[in-house]
N, C-alpha and C positions, 0 to 999 in steps of 0.2 A: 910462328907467323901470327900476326893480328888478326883477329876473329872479325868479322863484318860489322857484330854489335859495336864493339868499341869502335870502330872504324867511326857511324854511324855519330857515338857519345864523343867523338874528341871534335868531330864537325859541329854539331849544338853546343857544344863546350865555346869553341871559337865562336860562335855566330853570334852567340848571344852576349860575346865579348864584343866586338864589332859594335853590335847593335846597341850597348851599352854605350859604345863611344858617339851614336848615331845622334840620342836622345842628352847628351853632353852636349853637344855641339848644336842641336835643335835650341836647347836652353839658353844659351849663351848666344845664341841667332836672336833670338825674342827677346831677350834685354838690350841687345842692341838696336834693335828697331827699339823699341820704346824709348830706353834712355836716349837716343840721339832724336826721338821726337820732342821729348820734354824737354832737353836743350836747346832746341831752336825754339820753342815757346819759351821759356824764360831766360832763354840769354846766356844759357849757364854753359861760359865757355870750357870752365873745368871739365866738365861732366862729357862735353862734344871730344874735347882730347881724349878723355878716358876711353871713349866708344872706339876714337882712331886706333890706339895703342893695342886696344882689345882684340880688334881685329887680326891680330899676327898671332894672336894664337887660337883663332877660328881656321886661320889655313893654315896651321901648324897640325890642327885639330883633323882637317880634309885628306890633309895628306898621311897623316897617316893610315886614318882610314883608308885610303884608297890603297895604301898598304898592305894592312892586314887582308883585304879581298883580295888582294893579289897572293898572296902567299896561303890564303884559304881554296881558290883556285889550284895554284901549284901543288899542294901539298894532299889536299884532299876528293881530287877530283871530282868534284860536285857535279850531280847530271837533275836532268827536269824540273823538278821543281827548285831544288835546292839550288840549281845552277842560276833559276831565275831568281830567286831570295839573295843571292848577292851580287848578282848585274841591279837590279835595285838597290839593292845598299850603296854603290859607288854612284847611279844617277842621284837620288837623296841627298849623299852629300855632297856632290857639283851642285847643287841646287842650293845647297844652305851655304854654302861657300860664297856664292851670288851674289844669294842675300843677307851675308856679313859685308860685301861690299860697297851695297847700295847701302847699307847704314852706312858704314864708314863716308861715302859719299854727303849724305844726308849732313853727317855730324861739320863734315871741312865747308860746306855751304852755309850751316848756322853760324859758325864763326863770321865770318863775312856779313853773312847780313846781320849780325849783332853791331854791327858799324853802322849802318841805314836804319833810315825811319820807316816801323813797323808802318803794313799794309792792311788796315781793317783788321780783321781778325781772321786773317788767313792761315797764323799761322795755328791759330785753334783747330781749326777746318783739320790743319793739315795732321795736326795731333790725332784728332779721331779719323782719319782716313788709317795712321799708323795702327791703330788699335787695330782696330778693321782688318789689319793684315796678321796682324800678331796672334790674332786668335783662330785666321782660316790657315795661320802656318801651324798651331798648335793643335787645331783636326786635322791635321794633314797626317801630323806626324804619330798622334793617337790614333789615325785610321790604319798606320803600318805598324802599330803594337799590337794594336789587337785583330790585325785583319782586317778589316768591317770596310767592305766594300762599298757598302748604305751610305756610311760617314765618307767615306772619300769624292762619292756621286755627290752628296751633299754642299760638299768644300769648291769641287769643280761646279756647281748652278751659283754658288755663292761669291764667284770670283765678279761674276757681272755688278757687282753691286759696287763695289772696289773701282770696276769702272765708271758707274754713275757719279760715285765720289768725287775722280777724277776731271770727267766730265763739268761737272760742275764747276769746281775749282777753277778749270782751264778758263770757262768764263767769268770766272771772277777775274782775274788774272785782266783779262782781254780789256773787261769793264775799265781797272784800276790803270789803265798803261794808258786809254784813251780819255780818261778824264783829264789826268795830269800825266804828262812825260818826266816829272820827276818819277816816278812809280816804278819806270822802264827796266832800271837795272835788278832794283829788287824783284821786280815781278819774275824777271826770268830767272831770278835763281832759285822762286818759290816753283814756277814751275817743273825748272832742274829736278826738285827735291820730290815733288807730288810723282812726276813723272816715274825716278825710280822706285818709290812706294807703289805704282800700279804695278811697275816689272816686278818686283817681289811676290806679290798677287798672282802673277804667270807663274811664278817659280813655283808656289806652294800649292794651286791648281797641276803646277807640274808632276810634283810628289802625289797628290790625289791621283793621277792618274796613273803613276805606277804602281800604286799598292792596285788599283782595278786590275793593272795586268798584271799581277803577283796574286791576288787572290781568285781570278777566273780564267786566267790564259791569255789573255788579247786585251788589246786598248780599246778605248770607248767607240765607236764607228761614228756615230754622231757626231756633226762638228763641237767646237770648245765656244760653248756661252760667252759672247763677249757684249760689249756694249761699250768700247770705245770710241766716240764720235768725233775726236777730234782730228784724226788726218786731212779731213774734208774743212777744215780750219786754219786759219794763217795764226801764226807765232813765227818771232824771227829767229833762225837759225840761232845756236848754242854748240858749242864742243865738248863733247862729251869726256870726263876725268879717265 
């Protein structure tokens, strides 16, 4: 019969396999946000393809994860904490899943508007709005390696700023559609694009919030920092990919 201890060592054996696959898939999240930002700033259609293509094996990537927790559940009957260290693990990667596909998103947008005449220097904006996220996806995901509940609180007051980015943007947008009606079509596709960059910002304040309840028991009570202004603003309807 199996001793308790090993019981115990074949679960951190798995976990940390898992988890290894968590921090694969966080990586490959973040080069996709980026490369499919610097694609729509310079044009570079190659590189937006690359992002699309990428993408199948970020959900190749999800699912198995959400795999391995499943069969870490079945097999090793995880309780309290450990039960909660990998209910986290599978919301994480729904979350990074997400946002491989607002890249993907982002990248089939730049193609398109690599056809239209560039708007100001929006799509610079929009490059640093990506950064922006890239790096509060990557505390996110260093506040659930190392625990640190401090950094995840940090990432969740930090998502508001993402929003002001946005904010902004929106009226830049607004500006450029009203000056000139040539502006119209590209404008909505930059906002398409900003727009999914905020939702990624949700995601990654998302992951902030789970390692909070993976390292003290309960979610934040406090509502979630935002500073989204624009629903109280007209933009014309768009369909969502």
């Amino acid at each position: 019969m199996m001793t308790e201890p090993h019981i115990f060592q074949a679960f951190d054996r798995d976990l940390e396999a898992v988890q290894a696959l968590i921090m694969k898939m966080g990586g490959m999240v973040e080069a996709a946000i980026l490369d499919a930002a610097q694609a729509l700033e310079t044009r570079d259609e190659e590189l937006a393809e690359q992002v699309r293509r990428n993408d199948a094996a970020i959900d190749a990537l999800e699912e198995r994860i959400q795999a391995e927790a499943a069969r870490l559940i079945a097999l090793r009957s995880p309780t309290a904490t450990d039960l909660r260290t990998v209910l986290t693990v599978i919301k994480i990667a729904a979350a990074l899943e997400r946002c491989g596909d607002y890249a993907k998103n982002l990248a089939k947008r730049s193609v398109v508007l690599g056809q239209l005449a560039q708007v100001g220097d929006s799509t610079g904006s929009i490059r640093r709005m990506a950064n922006a996220v890239e790096l509060l996806l990557k505390d996110a995901l260093d506040s659930y390696i190392h625990r640190d509940a401090q950094l995840a609180a940090d990432v969740r007051q930090r998502d508001r700023e993402v929003d002001q980015m946005y904010n902004a943007l929106f009226r830049e947008f607004l500006t450029h559609m009203m000056e000139d009606p040539r502006n119209i079509t590209a404008c909505m596709h930059l906002h398409f694009i900003a727009k999914n960059i905020e939702r990624m910002g949700d995601h990654a304040t998302s992951i902030a919030e789970q390692v909070i309840y993976l390292v003290t028991g309960s979610l934040p009570e406090e509502p979630r920092p935002k500073a989204d202004m624009t629903a109280t603003s007209m933009m014309p309807a768009e369909r969502a990919d």
